[in-house]
Each structure stands twice: as structure tokens, then as C-alpha cells.
C-alpha positions, 0 to 999 in steps of 0.5 A, spaced: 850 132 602 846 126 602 841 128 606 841 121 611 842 115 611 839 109 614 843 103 616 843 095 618 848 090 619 845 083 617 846 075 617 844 071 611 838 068 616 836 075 617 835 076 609 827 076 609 827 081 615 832 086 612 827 085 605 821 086 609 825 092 611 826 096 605 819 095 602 816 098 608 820 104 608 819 104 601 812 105 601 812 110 607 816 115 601 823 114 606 828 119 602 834 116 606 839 112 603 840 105 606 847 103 608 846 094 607 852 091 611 851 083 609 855 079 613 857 071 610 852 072 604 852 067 598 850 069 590 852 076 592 850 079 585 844 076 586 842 078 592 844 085 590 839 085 585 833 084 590 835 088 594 836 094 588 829 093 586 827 094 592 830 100 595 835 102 590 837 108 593 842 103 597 849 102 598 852 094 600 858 092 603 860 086 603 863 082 609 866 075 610 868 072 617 870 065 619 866 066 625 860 062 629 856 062 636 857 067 640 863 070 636 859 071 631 853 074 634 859 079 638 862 080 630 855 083 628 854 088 634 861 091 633 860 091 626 853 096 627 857 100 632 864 100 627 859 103 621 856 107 625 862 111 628 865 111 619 858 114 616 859 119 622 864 122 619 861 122 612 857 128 609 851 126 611 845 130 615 843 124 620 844 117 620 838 112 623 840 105 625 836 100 625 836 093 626 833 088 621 827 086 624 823 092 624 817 094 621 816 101 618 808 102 619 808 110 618 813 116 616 818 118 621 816 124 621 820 125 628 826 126 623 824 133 624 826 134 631 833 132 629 834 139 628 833 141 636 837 133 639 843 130 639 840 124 639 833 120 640 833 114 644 828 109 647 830 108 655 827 103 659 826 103 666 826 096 669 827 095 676 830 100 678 836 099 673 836 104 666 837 102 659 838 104 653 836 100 647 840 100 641 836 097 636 832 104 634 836 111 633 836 117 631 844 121 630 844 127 629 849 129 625 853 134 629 860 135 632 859 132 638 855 126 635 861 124 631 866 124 637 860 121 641 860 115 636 867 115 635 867 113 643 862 108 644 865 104 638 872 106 642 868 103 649 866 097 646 873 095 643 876 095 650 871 091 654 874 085 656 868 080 656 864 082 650 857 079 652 850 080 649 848 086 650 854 088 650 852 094 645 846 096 650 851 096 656 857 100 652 851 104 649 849 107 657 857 109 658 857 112 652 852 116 654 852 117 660 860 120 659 856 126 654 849 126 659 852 134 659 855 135 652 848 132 648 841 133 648 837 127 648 829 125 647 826 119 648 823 115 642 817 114 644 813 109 645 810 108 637 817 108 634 819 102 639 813 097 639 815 090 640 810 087 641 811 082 647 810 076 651 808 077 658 806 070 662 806 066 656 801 071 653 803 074 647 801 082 648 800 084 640 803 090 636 799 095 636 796 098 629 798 106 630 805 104 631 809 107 626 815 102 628 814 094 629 820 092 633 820 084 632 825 081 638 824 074 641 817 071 641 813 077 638 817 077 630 815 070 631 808 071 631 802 071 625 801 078 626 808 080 624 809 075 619 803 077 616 805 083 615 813 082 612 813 084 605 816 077 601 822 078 596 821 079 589 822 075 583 828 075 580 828 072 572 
């Protein structure tokens, strides 16, 4: 049985995040198997290379789509959701998802508290309205998890009008659809840091973060970049 597997779906402008990525979980000893879906990438073989160096306990799935715009942004999202819902179904102890642009500061040690939760996600509040951000989870890899996945991939494919977001939205169904048959944690606040701009101001990461969740502005900044690691040489 692979005790896990972290997974993350990614486009060839998302290479330098996804690079960054697996070295950090590489200095914090992470023990998991990386699942690595590259959508529309060029030197294939190359690119293998590098991220083998890296992380070698990875796996790589090729894909290629003669998508772009939002179809193509769209694509990306079912294509997080579709794997997540295949590895479920695979022995496996528990599965992360990821997305690229994160930063990996400490050891995830609330791996650990898998063994009481279905699931553990970060929820936000904001105006009233509750959401779910997909961008970070932790799967236990129980019966019900997997009928779960199976579901939210299913909700998302029969939504009419997929718009961004869509794998939040359709995530909240999901779970909102189970809140009686799953238990859930909220992710705490140190593993969802984003970092953010409020007003123009830029509010920093802060340094006991386990994980640094790049979105909008904050990845953008000379505190994040500063702390990406940069891809290898190859000879």
C-alpha cells in the first residue's frame, strides 16, 4: 500500500511553481508520493528529468488539449477533480491535493489527525456566504471518501455553465450533500496562508506558516519569489 499520495495538475507557465513545490516538500522529508498531471507540456523527457531529481518518489501523467482561455482554465479544474476521484480508488492511505503554487515551510504534521476525519479543509466565512477552498485538502482514504470524490466529480460534470470557481461551488455541494456521513476539520489557518492585499497593501506571509498558498498578487511578491526554489541544471 503507498502510504500517500500528493497530487497537483499543471500547465507549462505553472512549471517554476510546481518545481518550487517538490523541493520543499523535499526538504521537509515528506514521504508521500507525488502524482504530477502536466497539461500541454513541451520536451516531455526533459521535463521528467528535472522533476526526478527533485522528487523521485513521483509519478507523471502526460495530457495534451487543443484548449485555451477559459475552456482551457475549465479543462484544468476537471482534470484536478477527475484524478482525485481515480487515485481514490487505488491503494492508498490518504491523498493531498495541492495546487502549484504553494510553498511547503514545515512538516505536515496534521497528516496525523486523518486517522480521526474524512476530510480537512479550509472554510471561509465571508459575508455571510460560506466557502470551501479547494486549492489545499487533506482525503482520508476511507469508504466514504471515495464515494464522495466519485460525487463531486460527478456534480461537476453536470453543471451546465462551468465558471471559475466552479471547483469551489461544486466542492460546498458535495459537501454539503455528506455534512451527515463525514467528518470534517477545518484546516487551520498556518496551512492556508495566502498571504494578501487589502486596499492596495500587500499583507506579507507570515514566517510560522507551515504552508505558503500563493493566489493573486501575494505569489507575485518579492517575499514569495524569494523563497522558490529555482529548477535544476540538467547536463
Amino acid at each position: 500500500m503507498t502510504t500517500g499520495y500528493i497530487i497537483s495538475v499543471v500547465d507549462q507557465k505553472y512549471l517554476p511553481y510546481l518545481i518550487s513545490l517538490l523541493y520543499s516538500l523535499r526538504k521537509q522529508s515528506a514521504m508521500e508520493k507525488f502524482y504530477a498531471v502536466l497539461i500541454n507540456f513541451q520536451e516531455k523527457e526533459k521535463i521528467e528529468k528535472k522533476l526526478k531529481i527533485i522528487y523521485p518518489n513521483i509519478e507523471i501523467k502526460h495530457e495534451n488539449v487543443l484548449l485555451t482561455g477559459q475552456k482551457f482554465i475549465h479543462y484544468c479544474m476537471h482534470r484536478r477533480i477527475y484524478y482525485i476521484s481515480q487515485l481514490m480508488h487505488t491503494d492508498l492511505e490518504y491523498l493531498i491535493y495541492f495546487d502549484a503554487d504553494i510553498i511547503v515551510r514545515k512538516p505536515l504534521s496534521i497528516i496525523n489527525e486523518l486517522n480521526q476525519v474524512d476530510l480537512i479543509v479550509y472554510k471561509k466565512v465571508y459575508k455571510g456566504k460560506t466557502y470551501f477552498k479547494s486549492g489545499v485538502l487533506f482525503i482520508n482514504h476511507t469508504k466514504v471518501m471515495v464515494e464522495f470524490c466519485d460525487k463531486w466529480q460527478e456534480i461537476y460534470d453536470s453543471e451546465k455553465e462551468i465558471l471559475l470557481g466552479s471547483d469551489q461551488s461544486t466542492l460546498k455541494t458535495t459537501i454539503e450533500l455528506f455534512e451527515n456521513k463525514i467528518l470534517i476539520k477545518q484546516l487551520p489557518d498556518e496551512y492556508f496562508d495566502t498571504g494578501r492585499e487589502i486596499r492596495h497593501k500587500i499583507i506579507p506571509f507570515k514566517d510560522d506558516s507551515i504552508l505558503w498558498v500563493g493566489k493573486g498578487p501575494s505569489k507575485n511578491t518579492p517575499q514569495f519569489i524569494s523563497s522558490m526554489e529555482k529548477e535544476p541544471t540538467i547536463l
